[in-house]
N, C-alpha and C positions, 0 to 999 in steps of 0.2 A: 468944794470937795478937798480935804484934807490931801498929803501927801502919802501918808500910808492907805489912804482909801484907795487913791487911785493908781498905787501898785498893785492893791489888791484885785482890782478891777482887770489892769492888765493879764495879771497874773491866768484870771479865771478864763480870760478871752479865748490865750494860747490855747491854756489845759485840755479846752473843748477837741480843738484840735491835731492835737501833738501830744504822745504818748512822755511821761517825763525822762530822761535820762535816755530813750532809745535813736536809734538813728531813725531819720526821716527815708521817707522814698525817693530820696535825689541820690542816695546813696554814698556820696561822696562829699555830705554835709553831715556834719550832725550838731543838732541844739538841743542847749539844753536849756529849759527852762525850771529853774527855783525858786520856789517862795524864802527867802531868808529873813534876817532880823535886818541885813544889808540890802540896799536896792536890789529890783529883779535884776539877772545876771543871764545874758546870753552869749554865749560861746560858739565858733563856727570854726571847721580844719577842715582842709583837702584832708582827704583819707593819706596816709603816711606820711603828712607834714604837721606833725603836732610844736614845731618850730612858730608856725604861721598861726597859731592859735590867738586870736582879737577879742577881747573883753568888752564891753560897753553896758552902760546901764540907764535906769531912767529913760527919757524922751530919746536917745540916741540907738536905743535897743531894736527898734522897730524895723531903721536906717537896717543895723547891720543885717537883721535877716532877711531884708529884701535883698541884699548884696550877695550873700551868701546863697539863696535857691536860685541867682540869677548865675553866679559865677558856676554851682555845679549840673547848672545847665547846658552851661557850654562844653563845662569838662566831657559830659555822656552824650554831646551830640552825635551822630552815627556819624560816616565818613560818608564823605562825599565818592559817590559811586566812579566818577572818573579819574581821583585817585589812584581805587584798587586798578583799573584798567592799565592805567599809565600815559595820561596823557600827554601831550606835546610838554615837555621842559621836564617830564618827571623825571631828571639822569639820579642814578644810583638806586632805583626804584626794585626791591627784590617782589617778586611776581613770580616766584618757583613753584612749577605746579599746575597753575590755572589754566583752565581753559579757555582760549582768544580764540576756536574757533570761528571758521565761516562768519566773518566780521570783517569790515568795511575798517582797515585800523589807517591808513594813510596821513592821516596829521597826527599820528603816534609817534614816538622817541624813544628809543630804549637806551640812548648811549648809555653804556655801562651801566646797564640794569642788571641782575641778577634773574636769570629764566632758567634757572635747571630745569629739565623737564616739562616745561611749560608749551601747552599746544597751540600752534599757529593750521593746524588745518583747514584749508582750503580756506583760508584769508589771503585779504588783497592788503599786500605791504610795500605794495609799490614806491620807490624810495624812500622808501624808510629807514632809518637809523637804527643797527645794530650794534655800532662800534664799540668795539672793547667790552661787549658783553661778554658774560657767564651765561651758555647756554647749553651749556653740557646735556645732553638727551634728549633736546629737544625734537619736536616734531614740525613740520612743514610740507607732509605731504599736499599735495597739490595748491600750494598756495602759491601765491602772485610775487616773486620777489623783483620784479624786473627796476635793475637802476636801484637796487636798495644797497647801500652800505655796512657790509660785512668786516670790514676792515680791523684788523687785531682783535677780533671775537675769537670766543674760546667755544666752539660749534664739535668737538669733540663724542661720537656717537651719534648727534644728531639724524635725523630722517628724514630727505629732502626728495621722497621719492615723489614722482609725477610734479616735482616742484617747477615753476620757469623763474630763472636765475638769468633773462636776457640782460644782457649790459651791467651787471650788481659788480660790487667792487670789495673784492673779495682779499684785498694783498694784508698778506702776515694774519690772516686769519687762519686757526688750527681747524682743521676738515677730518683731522684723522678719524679712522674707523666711521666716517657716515656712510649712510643708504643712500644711493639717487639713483637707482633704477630709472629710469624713462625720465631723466630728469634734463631740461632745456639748459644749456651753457654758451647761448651764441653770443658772443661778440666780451663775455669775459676775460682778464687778461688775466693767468696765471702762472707762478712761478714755473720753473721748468721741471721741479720736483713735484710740486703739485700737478703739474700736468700729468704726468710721467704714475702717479701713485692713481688717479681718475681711470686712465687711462687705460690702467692694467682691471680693471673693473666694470668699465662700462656698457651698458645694454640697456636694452628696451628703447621705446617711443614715446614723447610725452604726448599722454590724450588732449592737450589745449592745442600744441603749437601745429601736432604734430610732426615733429623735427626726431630724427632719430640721438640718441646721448652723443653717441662717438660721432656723429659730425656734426653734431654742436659743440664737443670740443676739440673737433678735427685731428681725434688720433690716427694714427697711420695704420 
């Protein structure tokens, strides 16, 4: 078999398969296959990197397009679902929004994760890492915070009502304008202004501990 036979041979193989000149369903591939007067010619780009654009022809052609349906298969692989969650080590992780409900999250991490408005209802967060979070609106009704670290989180509006906050470590973290209704504060250590701001607000009984707010933060 000659050398132009056996382009043309190649040629006919692809064509069956693969539309000429259109993108493939990787999506983020596309080949092109042409019959020229020049060896066949295939071409392969990540979508918006026409920089990355690899030529090959001949017996080397075949090479590249395995390379190419392999690499943008990784490109569109879906995410791994404990990602979105935010698993242990995810710091910097924005999660604004979601729902972490009634969920077992204890080897979670949020330091300085991004949770605007993100719900922790009635989850066990038990020492769990908040630090230096953005968690502006969040929710936390009746969830487990007991020993979790609050510290320099930005908890501003948040909603900590029927929450237990026994033992959590809460210094220089912004509390302004939250709800904690019935909310447990034993054995937390707060500034004197923080106290003083709680204080002027507190009520109700948490349904877990049953402990009344104001003497879980022993206002006067």
């Amino acid at each position: 078999m000659n050398a132009r036979t056996a382009r043309h041979a190649i040629t006919s193989s692809w064509a069956k398969g693969l539309a000429l000149n259109r993108r493939s369903a990787t999506k983020g591939c596309r080949v092109d296959v042409a019959r020229r007067a020049a060896p066949t010619v295939v071409r392969c780009a990540a979508e918006g990197h026409p920089a990355h654009l690899r030529e090959r022809s001949g017996s080397s052609a075949a090479a590249l397009l395995a390379t190419c349906l392999a690499s943008a298969t990784l490109l569109f692989a879906p995410m791994d679902a404990s990602a979105v969650v935010g698993g242990k080590g995810n710091a910097s992780t924005p999660l604004s929004g979601l729902d972490l409900s009634n969920q077992d999250l204890r080897n979670n991490d949020y330091t300085k994760s991004v949770l605007k408005q993100t719900k922790f209802d009635g989850s066990n967060l038990t020492g769990v890492s908040f630090f230096a979070c953005f968690a502006k609106g969040a929710t936390f009704q009746g969830a487990n915070l007991s020993l979790a670290d609050l510290e320099q989180g930005d908890f501003e509006g948040a909603d900590f009502t029927n929450a237990v906050l026994e033992g959590a470590f809460v210094n220089a973290a912004n509390l302004t304008g939250i709800k904690f209704e019935g909310s447990d504060w034993t054995d937390v250590v707060l500034r004197k202004d923080v106290y003083q701001q709680l204080c002027a607000k507190a009520s109700g009984t948490n349904p877990t501990t049953g402990v009344d707010t104001r003497d879980s933060l022993s206002c006067e």
